[in-house]
N, C-alpha and C positions, 0 to 999 in steps of 0.2 A: 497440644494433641495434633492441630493441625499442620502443625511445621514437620514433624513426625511423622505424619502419611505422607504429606507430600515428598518429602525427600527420599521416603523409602518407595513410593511410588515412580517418583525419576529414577532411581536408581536402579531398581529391580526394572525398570524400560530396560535399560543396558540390554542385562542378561538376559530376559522373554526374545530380545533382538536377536539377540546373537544365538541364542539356541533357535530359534525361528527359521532363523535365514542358514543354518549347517542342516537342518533338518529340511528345507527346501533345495538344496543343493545334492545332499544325499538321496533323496529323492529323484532330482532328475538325472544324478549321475545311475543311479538304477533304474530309471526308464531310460536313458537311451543306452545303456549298456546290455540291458534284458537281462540283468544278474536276480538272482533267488532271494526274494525276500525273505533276511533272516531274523533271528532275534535283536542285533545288534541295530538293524532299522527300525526295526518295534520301537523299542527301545527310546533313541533319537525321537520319533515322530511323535511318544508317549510324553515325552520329556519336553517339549514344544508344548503338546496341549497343557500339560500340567503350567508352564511357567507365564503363558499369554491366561490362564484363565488366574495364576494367582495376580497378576496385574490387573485383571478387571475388576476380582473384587478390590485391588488397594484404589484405583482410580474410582471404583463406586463411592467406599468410602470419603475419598477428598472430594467427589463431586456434592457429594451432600453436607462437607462443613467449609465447604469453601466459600467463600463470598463469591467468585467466580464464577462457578459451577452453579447449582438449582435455585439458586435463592436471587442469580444475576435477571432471572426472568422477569421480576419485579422494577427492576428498574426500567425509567421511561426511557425508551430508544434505543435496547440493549441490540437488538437484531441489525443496527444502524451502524455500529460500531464492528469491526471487522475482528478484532482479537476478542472481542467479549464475545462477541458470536460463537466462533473455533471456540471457546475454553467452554461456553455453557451448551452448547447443540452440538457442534459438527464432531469435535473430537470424540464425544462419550458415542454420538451416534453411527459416526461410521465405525469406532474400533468396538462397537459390543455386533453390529453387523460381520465384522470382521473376522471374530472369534467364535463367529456360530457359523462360518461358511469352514474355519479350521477344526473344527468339532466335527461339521459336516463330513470333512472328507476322512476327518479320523474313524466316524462311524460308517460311512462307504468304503473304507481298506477294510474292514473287518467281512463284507459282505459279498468280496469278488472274488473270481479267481487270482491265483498268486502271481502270471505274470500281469495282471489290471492293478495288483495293490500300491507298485510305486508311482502310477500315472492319477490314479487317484490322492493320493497325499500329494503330489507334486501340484496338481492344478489348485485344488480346493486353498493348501497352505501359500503357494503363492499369491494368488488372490487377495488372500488376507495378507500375508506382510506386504504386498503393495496398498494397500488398502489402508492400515498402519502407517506407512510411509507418507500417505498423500497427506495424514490429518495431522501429525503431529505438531506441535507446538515448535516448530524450529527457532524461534526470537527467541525465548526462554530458552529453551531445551539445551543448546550449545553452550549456556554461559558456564 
């Protein structure tokens, strides 16, 4: 079971990425272009929140049958160790930070005027895929 979240956990990283980051580009090409937010930005920005929030449950679920993850707390000197750290604190905690500053601003486009809606998805989503970026597991993650 656990080789099964996790793989499908890397791998859905991909795609939450990649829809992340065209939904933060589409974004700021509609902030600085001052075009009309349409369906087809909804859309994108909709499609971003829906794929970083199904990653956070698949990463909840490995954080809690992983040896790595909740259970790493147990061991003596785990916070000493630099990658056990990243897999059991910093990764789950900056990227669920992350995904609730990209919900944020998915929930602030809904509450502004139309030409404020792509400067709001633009900061709030960027943020979090810089935020994403900082934590992730790169030693692993590339192999």
């Amino acid at each position: 079971m656990y080789e099964l979240l996790q793989k499908l956990h890397s791998w859905w990283a991909y795609l939450a990425l990649i829809v992340l980051l065209i939904a933060v580009v589409n974004a700021l090409i509609g902030y600085t272009s001052k075009k009309s937010f349409e369906s087809k930005d909804l859309r994108i920005s909709l499609f971003a929140l829906i794929f970083t929030h199904v990653q956070l449950l698949l990463g909840l679920a490995v954080y809690f049958v992983s040896q790595k993850g909740f259970k790493a707390f147990e061991i003596e000197g785990a916070m000493k160790n630099s990658e056990l750290r990243l897999t059991m604190l910093e990764h789950p905690l900056i990227n669920i930070i992350a995904i609730a500053l990209i919900t944020i601003g998915w929930s602030k486009h809904k509450k502004v005027a139309q030409e404020l809606k792509f400067r709001k998805i633009f900061f709030f989503y960027a943020i979090g895929l810089v935020l994403i970026l900082s934590r992730l597991p790169w030693k692993t993650w590339l192999v």
